[in-house]
C-alpha positions, 0 to 999 in steps of 0.5 A: 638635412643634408642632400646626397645629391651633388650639384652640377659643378660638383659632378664636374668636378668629380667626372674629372677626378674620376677620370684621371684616376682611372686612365692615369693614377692607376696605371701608373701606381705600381711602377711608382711603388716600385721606382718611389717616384712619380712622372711630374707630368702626371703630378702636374695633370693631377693639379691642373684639375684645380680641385685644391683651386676651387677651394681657395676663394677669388680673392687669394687666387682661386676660383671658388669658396672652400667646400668639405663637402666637394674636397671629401668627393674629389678624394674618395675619387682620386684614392681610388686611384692610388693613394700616394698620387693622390697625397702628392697631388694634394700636398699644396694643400697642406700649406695653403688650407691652414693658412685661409684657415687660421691665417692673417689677411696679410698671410692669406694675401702674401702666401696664398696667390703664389701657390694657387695661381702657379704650377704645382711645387713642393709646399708641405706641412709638419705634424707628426712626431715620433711619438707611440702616444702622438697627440696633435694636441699635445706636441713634443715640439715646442715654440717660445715667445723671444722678443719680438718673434719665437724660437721653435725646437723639435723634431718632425717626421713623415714631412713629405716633399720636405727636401725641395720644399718652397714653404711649409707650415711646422706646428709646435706647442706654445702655451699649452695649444697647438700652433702653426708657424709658416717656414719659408725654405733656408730658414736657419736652424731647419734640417732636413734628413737627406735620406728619404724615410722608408714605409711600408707604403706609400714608396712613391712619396718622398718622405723626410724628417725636419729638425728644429733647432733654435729657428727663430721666426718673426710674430709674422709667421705665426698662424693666428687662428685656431688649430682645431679646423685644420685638424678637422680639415685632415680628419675628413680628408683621411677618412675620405681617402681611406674610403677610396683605398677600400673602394678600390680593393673592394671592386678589385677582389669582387671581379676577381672573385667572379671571375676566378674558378676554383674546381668548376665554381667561380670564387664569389658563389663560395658563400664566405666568400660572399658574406665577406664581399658584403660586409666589406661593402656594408663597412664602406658604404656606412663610412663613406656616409659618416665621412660625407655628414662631417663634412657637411656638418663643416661646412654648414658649423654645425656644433659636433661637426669637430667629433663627427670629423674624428668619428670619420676618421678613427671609424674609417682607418679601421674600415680600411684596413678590414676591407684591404686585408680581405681583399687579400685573402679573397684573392688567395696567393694571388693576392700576397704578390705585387703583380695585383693591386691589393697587397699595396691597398692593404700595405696603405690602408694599414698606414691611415691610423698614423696619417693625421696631418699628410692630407688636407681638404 
């Protein structure tokens, strides 16, 4: 049976990321919505945590044994703060985790170090596709073996940090599975959109499309692990940071509503009013405990550790959004302007069930 109890290192971990979500991702959320960046400052003290560093093992650069269980606590904690800080922070992870996950030991020893033992820099990876029947496990992007490499054609979207990226892994299909190939940055045949795609959420982040046509890629770069831990490894970190937004906007509405009078009676004796903040709390607890039982499940190799990762995921997208569009309504007009947070908890929050693949831990 798991525990709940996190160990002495754990709390560390998470009184740090708390923290930092608090004094620093949070104040600094609206103004990056609204100037679509964030300071590199508040990046680089987001890194320097070593949250994603205490995953990778010594041997590669970092300090620690990867646990989901740590990774799904420091993302509840950073969501909380704001959600593009958080992704942003992270997106190293998207290229370092499928590599100790499904890489080589040469992979690992040439790619890994570099990444974890440095300053934070643009590393990414590309999943999604524009596709309204997306499916990770049945990409339109395709790989086929020539000679001694592969030629991979497609078309990504939602590559974050595309434009400067130093590395990133592009999946593809090839013999009917899903594939990670690692795409050093001037790979002939790579275009990357100049423009930045526009979201409803999420403005902080530069966010880019990556075509491919004809890159050929040595048998090197090709991740010989299997797809499905990767995916379980972003099924997790997307439920985790779901339950971070719905924290958040859960907190934000309740002290308001305590707060707030209307006609002589603060908005939280209105008894809708308060069976909705109940249920909003009700819906998040249950999925953060979900979330934190697939990642135990993980890391221990349990035999449904992969359904209870999607069971997360699916089952906390749709939470996040219940939660975030109450949080709305308990705040009344005030809620549907930007001067409070919980437009932009809802506008992200309505982004997670497309999310598969932007967030690793």
């Amino acid at each position: 049976m798991y525990s709940f109890e996190p160990s002495e290192e754990q709390k560390m971990l998470i009184d740090a990321v708390n923290r930092f979500a608090t004094n620093d991702l949070r104040p600094a959320a609206h103004e990056a919505e609204e100037s679509g960046k964030f300071e590199s400052k508040l990046i680089d003290k987001g890194w320097e945590m070593g949250v994603l560093q205490a995953s990778i093992p010594e041997a590669y650069g970092g300090f620690g044994d990867r646990s989901v269980v740590t990774g799904v606590l420091a993302a509840e904690s950073m969501a909380w703060g704001d959600l593009a800080g958080s992704m942003a922070i992270m997106a190293p992870g998207l290229f370092t985790l499928p590599i100790l996950l499904a890489g080589s030991e040469e992979q690992k020893d040439n790619y890994l170090p570099p990444v974890i033992e440095g300053n934070w820099q643009p590393y990414t990876a590309a999943l999604l596709e524009k596709k309204f029947d997306f499916d990770p496990n049945d990409l339109t992007t395709s790989a086929v073996q020539d000679g001694d490499g592969y030629i991979l054609n497609g078309e990504k979207t939602y590559v974050p940090f595309a434009a400067n990226a130093k590395a990133m892994v592009v999946y593809a299909k090839m013999e009917g599975r899903t594939c990670g190939f690692i795409l050093p940055a001037g790979t002939t045949g790579v275009n990357v959109s100049e423009e930045r795609q526009k979201l409803m959420g999420l403005n902080a982040l530069p966010f880019h499309t990556v075509k491919l046509n004809n890159v050929r890629l040595p048998k090197s770069q090709l991740l010989p692990g299997d797809f499905g831990p990767v995916l379980d490894a972003s099924r997790v970190a997307l439920a985790s940071l779901a339950v971070g937004v719905a924290k958040a906007a859960f907190e934000y509405s309740r002290d308001y509503a305590k707060d707030r009078d209307v006609f002589g009676v603060k908005v939280a004796q209105k008894q809708s009013i308060a069976f909705m903040l109940a249920e909003m709390s009700i819906e998040i607890e249950s999925m953060r405990a979900l979330t934190w039982e697939a990642a135990w499940k993980l890391d221990t190799g349990k035999e449904d550790a992969s359904k209870m990762a999607y069971l997360a995921q699916t089952g906390a997208a749709d939470m996040v959004m219940m939660v975030t569009d109450r949080a709305v309504q308990i705040l009344g007009g005030h809620g549907y302007i930007r001067e409070h947070p919980v437009e932009l908890f809802m506008r992200n929050g309505r982004g997670f069930t497309t999310f598969t693949g932007l967030a690793m831990v």
